[in-house]
C-alpha atoms as one frame of an Amber mdcrd trajectory, in Angstrom:
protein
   0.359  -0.471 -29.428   1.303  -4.107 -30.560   3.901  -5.176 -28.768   4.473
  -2.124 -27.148   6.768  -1.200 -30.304   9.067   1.513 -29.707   9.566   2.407
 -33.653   8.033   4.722 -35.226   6.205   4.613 -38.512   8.053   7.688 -39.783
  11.367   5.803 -39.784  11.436   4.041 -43.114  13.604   3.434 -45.672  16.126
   0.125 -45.796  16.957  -2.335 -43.395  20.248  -1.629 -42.272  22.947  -4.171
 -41.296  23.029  -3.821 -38.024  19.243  -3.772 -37.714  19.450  -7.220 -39.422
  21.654  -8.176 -36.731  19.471  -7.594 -34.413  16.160  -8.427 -35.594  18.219
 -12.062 -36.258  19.984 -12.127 -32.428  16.688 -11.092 -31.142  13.723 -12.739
 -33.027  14.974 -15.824 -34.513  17.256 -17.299 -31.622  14.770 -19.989 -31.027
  16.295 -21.536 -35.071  19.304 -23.085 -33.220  20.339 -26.396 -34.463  20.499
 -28.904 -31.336  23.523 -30.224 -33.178  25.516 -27.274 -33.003  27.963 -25.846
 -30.640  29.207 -21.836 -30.173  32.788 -23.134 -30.459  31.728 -24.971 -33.956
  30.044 -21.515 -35.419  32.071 -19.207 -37.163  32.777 -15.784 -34.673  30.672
 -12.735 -35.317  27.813 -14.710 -37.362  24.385 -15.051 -36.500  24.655 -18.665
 -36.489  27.129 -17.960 -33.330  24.370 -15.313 -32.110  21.845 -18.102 -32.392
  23.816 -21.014 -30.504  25.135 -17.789 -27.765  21.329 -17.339 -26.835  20.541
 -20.790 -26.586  23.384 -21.637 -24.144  22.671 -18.240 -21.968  18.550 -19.484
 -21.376  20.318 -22.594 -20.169  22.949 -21.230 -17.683  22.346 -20.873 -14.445
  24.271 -17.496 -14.961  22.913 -16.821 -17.674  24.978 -13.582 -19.484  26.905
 -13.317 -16.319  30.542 -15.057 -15.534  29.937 -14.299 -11.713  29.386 -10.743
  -9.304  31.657  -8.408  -9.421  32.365  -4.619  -7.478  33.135  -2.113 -10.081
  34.582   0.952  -8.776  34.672   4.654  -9.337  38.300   4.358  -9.857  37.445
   1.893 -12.823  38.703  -1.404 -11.106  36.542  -4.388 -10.959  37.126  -6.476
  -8.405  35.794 -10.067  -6.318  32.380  -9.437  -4.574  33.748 -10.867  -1.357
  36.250  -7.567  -1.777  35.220  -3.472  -1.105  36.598  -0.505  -3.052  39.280
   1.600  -1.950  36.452   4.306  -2.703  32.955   4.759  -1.925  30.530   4.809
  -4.580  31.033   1.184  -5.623  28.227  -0.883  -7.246  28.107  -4.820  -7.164
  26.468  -6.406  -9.845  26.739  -9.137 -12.438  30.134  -8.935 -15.038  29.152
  -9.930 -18.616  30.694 -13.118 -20.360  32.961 -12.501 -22.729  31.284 -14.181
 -25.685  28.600 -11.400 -24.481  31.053  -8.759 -24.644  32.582  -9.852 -27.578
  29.350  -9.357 -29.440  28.837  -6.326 -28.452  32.087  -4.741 -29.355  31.522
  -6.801 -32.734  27.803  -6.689 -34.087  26.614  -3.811 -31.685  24.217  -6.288
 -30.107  23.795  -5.729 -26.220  22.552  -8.742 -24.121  22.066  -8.612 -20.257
  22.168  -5.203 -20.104  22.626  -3.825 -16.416  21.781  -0.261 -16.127  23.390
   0.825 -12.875  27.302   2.480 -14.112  25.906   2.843 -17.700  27.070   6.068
 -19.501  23.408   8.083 -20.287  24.840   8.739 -23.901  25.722   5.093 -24.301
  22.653   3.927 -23.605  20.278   5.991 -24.927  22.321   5.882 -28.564  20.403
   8.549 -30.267  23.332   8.647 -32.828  22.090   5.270 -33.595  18.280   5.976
 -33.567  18.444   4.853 -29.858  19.514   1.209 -31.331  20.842   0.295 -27.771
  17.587   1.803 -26.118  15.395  -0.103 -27.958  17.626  -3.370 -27.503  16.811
  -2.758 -23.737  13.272  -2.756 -24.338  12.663  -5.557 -26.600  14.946  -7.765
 -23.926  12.800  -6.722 -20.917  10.158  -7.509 -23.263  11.207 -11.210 -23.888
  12.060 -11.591 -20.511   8.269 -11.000 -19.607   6.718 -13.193 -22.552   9.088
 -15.715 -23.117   9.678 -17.770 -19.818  12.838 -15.587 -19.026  14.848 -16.130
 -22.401  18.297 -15.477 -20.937  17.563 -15.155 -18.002  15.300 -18.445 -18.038
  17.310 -20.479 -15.345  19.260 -17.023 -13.997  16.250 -15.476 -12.501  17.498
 -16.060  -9.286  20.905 -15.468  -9.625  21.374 -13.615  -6.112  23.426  -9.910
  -7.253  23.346 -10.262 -10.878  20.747  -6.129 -10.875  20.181  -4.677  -8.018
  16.970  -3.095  -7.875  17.676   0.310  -5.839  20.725   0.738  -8.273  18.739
   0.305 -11.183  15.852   2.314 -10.377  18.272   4.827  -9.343  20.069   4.994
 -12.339  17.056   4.816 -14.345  15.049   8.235 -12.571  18.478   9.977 -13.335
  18.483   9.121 -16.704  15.354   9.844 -17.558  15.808  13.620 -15.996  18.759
  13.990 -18.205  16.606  12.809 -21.169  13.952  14.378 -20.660  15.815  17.846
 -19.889  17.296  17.968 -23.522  14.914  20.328 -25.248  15.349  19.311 -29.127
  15.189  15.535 -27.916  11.998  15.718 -26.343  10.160  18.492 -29.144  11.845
  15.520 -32.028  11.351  12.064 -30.465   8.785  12.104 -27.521   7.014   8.833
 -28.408  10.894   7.215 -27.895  11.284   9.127 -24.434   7.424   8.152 -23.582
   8.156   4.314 -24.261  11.869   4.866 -22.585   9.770   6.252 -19.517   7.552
   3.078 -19.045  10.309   0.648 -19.773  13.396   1.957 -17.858  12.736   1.368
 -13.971  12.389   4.855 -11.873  10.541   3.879  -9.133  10.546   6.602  -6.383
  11.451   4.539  -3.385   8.220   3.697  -0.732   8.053   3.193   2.697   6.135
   0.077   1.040   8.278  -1.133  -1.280  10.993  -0.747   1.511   8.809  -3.001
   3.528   8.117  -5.415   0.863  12.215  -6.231   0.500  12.483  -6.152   4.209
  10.018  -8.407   4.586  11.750 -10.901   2.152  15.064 -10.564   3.587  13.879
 -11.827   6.715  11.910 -14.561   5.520  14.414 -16.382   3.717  16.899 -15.974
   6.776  14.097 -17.217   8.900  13.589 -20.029   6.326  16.486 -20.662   3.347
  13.932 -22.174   0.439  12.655 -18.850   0.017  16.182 -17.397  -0.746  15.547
 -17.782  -4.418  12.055 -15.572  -4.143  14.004 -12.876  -2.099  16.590 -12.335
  -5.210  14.310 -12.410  -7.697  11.746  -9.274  -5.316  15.360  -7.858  -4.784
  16.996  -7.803  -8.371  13.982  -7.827 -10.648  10.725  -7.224  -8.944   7.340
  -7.115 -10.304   3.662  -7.338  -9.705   3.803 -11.440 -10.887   5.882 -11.967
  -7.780   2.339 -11.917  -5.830   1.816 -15.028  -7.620   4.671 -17.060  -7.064
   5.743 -16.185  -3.657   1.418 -17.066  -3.092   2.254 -20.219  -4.845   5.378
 -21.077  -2.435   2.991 -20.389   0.707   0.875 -23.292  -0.976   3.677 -25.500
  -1.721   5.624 -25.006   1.229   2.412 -24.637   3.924   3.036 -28.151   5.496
   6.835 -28.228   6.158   7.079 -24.478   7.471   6.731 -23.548  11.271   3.707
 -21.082  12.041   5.874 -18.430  12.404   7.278 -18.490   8.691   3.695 -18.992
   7.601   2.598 -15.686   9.716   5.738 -13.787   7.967   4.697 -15.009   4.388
   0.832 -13.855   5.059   2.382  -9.944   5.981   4.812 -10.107   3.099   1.976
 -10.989   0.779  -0.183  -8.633   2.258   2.211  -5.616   1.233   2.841  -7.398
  -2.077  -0.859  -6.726  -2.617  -0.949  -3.550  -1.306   1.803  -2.309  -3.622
   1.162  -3.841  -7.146  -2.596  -4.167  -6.726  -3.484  -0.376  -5.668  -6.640
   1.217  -7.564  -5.552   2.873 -10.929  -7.576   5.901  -9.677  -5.298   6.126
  -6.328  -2.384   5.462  -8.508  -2.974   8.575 -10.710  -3.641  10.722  -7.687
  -0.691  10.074  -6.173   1.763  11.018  -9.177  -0.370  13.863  -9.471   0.622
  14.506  -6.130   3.959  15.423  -7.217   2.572  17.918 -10.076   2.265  21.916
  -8.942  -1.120  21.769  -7.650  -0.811  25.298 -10.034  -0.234  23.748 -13.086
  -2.990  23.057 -15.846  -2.473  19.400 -14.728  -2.661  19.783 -11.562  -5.696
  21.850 -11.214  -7.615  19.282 -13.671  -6.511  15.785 -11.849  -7.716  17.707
  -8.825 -10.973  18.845 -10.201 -11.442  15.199 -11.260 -14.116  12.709  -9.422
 -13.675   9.841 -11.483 -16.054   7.748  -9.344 -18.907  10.241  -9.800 -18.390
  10.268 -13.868 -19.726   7.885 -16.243 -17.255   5.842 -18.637 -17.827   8.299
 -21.291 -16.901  11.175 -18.827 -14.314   9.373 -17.836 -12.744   8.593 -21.109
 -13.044  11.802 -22.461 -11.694  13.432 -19.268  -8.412  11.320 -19.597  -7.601
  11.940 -23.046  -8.030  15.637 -22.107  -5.217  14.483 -19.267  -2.541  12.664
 -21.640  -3.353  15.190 -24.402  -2.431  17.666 -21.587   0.874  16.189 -20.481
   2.179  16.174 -23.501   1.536  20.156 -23.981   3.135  20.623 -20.616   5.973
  18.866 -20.982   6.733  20.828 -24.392   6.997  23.865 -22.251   8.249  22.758
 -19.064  12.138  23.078 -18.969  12.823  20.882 -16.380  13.678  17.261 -16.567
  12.542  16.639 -13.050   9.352  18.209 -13.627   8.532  16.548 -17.406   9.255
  12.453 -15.921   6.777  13.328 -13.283   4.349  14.528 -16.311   5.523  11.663
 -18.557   4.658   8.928 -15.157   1.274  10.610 -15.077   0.666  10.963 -18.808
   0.987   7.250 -18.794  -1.014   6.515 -15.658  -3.703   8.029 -17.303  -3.416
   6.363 -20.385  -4.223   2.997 -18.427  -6.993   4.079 -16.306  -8.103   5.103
 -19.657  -8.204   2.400 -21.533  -9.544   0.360 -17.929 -12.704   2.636 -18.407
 -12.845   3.057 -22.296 -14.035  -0.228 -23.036 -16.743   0.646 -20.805 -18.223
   3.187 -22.916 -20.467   1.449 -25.375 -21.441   3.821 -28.547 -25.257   3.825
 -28.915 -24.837   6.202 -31.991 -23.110   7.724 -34.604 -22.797  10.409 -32.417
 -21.289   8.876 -29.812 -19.038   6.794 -32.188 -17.558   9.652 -33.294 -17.109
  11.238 -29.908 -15.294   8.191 -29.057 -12.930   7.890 -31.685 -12.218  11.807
 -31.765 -11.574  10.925 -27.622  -9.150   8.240 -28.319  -7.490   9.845 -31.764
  -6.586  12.873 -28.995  -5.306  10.154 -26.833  -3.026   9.032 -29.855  -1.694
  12.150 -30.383  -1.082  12.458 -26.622   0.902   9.215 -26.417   3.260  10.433
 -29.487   1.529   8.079 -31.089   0.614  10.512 -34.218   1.886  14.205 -34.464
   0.011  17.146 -32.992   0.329  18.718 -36.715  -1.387  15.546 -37.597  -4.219
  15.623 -34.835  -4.402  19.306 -36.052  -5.467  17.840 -39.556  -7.557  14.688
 -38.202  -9.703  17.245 -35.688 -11.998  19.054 -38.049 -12.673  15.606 -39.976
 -14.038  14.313 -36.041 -15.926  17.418 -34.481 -19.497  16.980 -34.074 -21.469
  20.194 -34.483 -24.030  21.145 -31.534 -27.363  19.996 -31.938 -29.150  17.702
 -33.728 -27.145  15.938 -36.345 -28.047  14.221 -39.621 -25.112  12.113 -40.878
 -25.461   9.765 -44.259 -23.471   6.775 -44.388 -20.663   8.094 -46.645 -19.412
  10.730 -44.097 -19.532   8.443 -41.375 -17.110   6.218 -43.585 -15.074   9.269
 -44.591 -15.027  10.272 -41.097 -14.324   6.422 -39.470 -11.292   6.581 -42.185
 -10.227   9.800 -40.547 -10.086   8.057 -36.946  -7.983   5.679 -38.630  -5.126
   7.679 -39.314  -4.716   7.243 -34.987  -5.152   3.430 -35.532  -3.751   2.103
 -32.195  -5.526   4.071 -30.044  -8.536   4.056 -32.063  -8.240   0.011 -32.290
  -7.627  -0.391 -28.515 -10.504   1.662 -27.531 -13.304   2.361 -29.982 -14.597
  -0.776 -30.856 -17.504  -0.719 -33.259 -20.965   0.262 -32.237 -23.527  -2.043
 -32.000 -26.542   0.029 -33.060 -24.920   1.891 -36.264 -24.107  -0.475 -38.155
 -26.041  -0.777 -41.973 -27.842   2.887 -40.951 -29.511   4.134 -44.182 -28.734
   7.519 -45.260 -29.908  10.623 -43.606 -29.529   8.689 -40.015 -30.558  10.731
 -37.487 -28.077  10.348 -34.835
């Protein structure tokens, strides 16, 4: 899945406007001239975009103009401040050149979650255009050194990470509870459910921010490690807050040093837990009735081998998906979406381990993954309906010439990500006269 694309092949057709927009604000930002200036560029061009970008990856602030409360009454006021109400959230307020292109070229930088109208954001009117904006911005955020938020990634308030999560698990219930929605776009909902933050809070990951919170009281040059676990957290925050215990180890009393050896120790219990263990858990949350259920639990993944494995788990994802077609509860279908894609990782962990020693086994592989495809939302099931026959192996012996196996390896094709991630070729089939004897 390059680039973990949320598109789908089936939308074709011209380029519209605003996708040029976008596709300009987003993937050619790094063109701005270093002799140019956003008050020199014209308003509302992508020259303007361009220069915008360039100027937020250098703020401290980066889209944000400072931390605001916004209130259920609809009044935004000074963080030092509270709402007349309860129910306030604090988090960053947009610039206004960031507004202003918004409201202009329908181009959403910065996005914070928490407050967000559910039909707003996902945009379905729009061919989820803001929902995919999201994506591909958490997305550059990951690969490209920040982007906007290159010198705001500690900018203390700007998300908070309870807020967003929360607002991100009720979302995706409301998403996921719209029948038509999920029957019509599931691959969109499936890549919405791995990029929008849902976290059920831990007793862990409650640990993990308390133990950062007291750290950088205990000892200030940490404060900038305890906004980022706070606002933005993720498993590379091991690393860094590892590489401050290095950097810092000979100015820091013992005590600070014992406090950054327990924080680090949850950090590693909660990003670096077993895929296996992972799966089981979500399961955990799946009616132990269900025909999900009952196969996680009948699973001993440590007993199989990879090719037991593999298959097992595209039985899983291809599972999910048929469950969450005819499970009418949103509640119910993120928990199968969270373990649909659990699955899908421990699957393609073990895949790779499952070397094809035959046509036979080439085939079994590909027709494991191509299920996995279909699964993901990847292809149709109307179109792994038409790709199974041309992958079944018959019982028994089999005699294959080298033309089916081509005809058939075009087949697997039609499923080309999953078959591309996975398959791999086989070392012992290749240049097999006719008539092989798999």
């Amino acid at each position: 899945m390059p680039s973990r694309t949320v598109c789908r092949s089936r939308i074709r057709g011209n380029v519209s406007r605003r996708a040029t927009a976008i596709l300009a604000a987003f993937l050619g930002l790094a063109w701005a001239c270093p002799t140019s200036s956003l008050a020199q560029a014209l308003p509302g061009t992508d020259e303007a975009a361009r220069i915008l970008v360039q100027d937020l990856k250098q703020d401290p602030r980066g889209p944000f103009q400072g931390i605001r409360w916004f209130c259920p009454d609809g009044s935004i006021i000074a963080a030092a401040s509270r709402c007349v109400e309860p129910g306030g959230i604090q988090h960053g307020l947009l610039r206004d050149a960031v507004v202003r292109l918004q409201r202009e070229r329908g181009i959403h930088l910065g996005q914070v979650l928490a407050g967000t109208p559910f039909e707003s954001f996902l945009d379905d009117a729009n061919r989820f255009s803001r929902l995919k904006q999201y994506q591909m911005e958490r997305y550059l955020i990951r690969t490209d050194d920040g982007w906007i938020l290159r010198k705001a990634r500690y900018y203390r308030g700007a998300y908070q990470a309870e807020d967003e999560e929360d607002w991100g698990r009720r979302f995706l219930e409301w998403a996921l509870g719209r029948d038509e929605l999920v029957r019509s776009w599931f691959f969109v909902l499936r890549e919405a459910t791995r990029d929008v933050p849902h976290a059920a809070t831990t007793d862990l990951i409650q640990d993990v921010r308390a133990g950062a919170k007291n750290l950088s009281d205990a000892y200030p040059p940490f404060l900038d490690l305890r906004v980022k676990i706070h606002g933005q957290p993720e498993a590379s925050d091991t690393v860094r807050v590892a590489a401050f215990r290095r950097q810092q180890m000979q100015r820091m009393p013992p005590s600070v040093g014992g406090m950054l050896d327990r924080l680090l120790v949850d950090m590693r219990r909660l990003y670096g837990a077993d895929p296996g263990e992972h799966l089981r858990r979500l399961v955990s949350r799946v009616p132990a009735e269900s025909e999900v259920g009952r196969l996680v639990r009948s699973m001993d993944l440590a007993a199989m081998t990879p090719r037991e494995r593999t298959e097992m788990l595209a039985d899983l994802v291809f599972r999910c998906r048929e469950q969450i077609l005819v499970t009418g509860n949103g509640r119910q279908r993120l928990r199968l979406m969270d373990t649909s894609i659990a699955a899908e990782a421990l699957l393609f962990l073990t895949a790779s381990d499952w070397t094809p020693g035959s046509p036979r086994d080439l085939l079994s592989k590909a027709a494991a993954l191509a299920r996995t495809a279909a699964g993901t939302g990847l292809i149709e099931l109307w179109e792994w309906q038409e790709l199974r026959p041309e992958l079944a192996i018959e019982a028994g012996p089999l005699t294959i010439t080298e033309s089916d196996l081509k005809r058939r390896a075009t087949a697997a094709r039609r499923a080309p990500a999953a078959v591309a991630r996975g398959a791999g070729p086989s070392r012992s089939v290749s240049h097999r006269p006719p008539g092989l004897q798999a």
